[in-house]
C-alpha positions as CSV (number, residue, x, y, z in Angstrom):
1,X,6.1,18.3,5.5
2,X,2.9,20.5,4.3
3,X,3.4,22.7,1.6
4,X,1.0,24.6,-0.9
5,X,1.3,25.3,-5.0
6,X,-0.5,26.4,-8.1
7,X,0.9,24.8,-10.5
8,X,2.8,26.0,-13.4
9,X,2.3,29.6,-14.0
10,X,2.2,29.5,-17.7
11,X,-0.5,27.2,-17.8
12,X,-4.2,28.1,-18.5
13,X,-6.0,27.2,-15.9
14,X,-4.2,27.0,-13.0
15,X,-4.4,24.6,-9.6
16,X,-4.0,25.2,-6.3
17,X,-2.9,21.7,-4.3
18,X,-2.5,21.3,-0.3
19,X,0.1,18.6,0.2
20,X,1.3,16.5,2.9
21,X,4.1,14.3,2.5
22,X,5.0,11.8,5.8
23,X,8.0,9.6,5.1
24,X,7.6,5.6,6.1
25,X,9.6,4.4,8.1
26,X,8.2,2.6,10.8
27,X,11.4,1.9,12.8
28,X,12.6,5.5,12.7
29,X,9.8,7.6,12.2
30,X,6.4,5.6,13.9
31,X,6.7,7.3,17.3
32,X,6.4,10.4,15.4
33,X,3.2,10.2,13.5
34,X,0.1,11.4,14.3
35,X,-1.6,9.0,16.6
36,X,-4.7,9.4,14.6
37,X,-3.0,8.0,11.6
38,X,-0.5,5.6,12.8
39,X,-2.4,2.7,12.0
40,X,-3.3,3.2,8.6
41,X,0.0,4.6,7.7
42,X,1.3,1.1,9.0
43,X,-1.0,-0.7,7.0
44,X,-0.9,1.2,3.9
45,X,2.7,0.3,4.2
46,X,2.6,-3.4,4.9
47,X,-0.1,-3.8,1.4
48,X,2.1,-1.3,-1.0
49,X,5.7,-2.7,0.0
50,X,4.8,-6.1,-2.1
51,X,3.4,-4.2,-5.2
52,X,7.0,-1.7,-5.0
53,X,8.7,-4.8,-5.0
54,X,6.9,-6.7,-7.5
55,X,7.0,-3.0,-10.0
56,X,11.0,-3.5,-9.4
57,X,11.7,-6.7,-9.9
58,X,9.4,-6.1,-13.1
59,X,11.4,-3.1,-14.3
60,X,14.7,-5.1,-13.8
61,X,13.2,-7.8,-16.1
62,X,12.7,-5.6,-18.7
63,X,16.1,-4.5,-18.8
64,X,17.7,-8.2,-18.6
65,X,18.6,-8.0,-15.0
66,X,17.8,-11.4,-13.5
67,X,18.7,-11.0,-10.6
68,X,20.6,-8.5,-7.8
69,X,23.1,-8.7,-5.1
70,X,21.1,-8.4,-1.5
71,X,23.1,-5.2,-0.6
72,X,21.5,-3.1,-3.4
73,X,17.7,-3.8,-3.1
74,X,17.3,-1.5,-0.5
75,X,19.3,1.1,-2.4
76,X,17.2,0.6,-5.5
77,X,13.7,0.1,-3.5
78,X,14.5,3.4,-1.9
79,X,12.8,5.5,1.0
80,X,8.7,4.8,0.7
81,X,7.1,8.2,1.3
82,X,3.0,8.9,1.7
83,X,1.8,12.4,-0.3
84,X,-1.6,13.2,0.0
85,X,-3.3,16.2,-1.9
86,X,-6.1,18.1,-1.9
87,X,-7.6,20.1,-4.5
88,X,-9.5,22.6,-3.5
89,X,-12.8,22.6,-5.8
């Protein structure tokens, strides 16, 4: 999904982003990237998946939760989107 913005309009100075945002799921969606960027999609993927899961189990310490059932870690991990942005200078 590509989309553009300029940020809130009763801000001073305002700025204008370019965004991509490419959901991450290689089962579902690889075949459907870019072959340009397949690849490092994949391998962004394989490095951040540890550090979401890590930043979770981290966050459930915090509120006493030792541990959880199996069933709900993929409901709490969620779907693992890339955004990229550019700011036009």
């Amino acid at each position: 999904m590509f989309w553009s913005g300029i940020g809130e309009k009763n801000e001073k100075n305002l700025e204008w982003r370019d965004s991509i945002k490419q959901g991450c799921n290689p089962q579902n969606d690889s075949n459907l990237w870019p072959p340009q960027t397949r690849y490092q999609v994949l391998e962004y993927q394989k490095w951040v998946e540890p550090v979401a899961e890590k930043l979770l189990d981290v966050l459930l310490k915090g509120l006493n939760v030792n541990e959880i059932d199996e069933y709900l870690e993929p409901l709490l991990m969620g779907t693992m989107n890339i955004n990229m942005n550019y700011y036009p200078p």
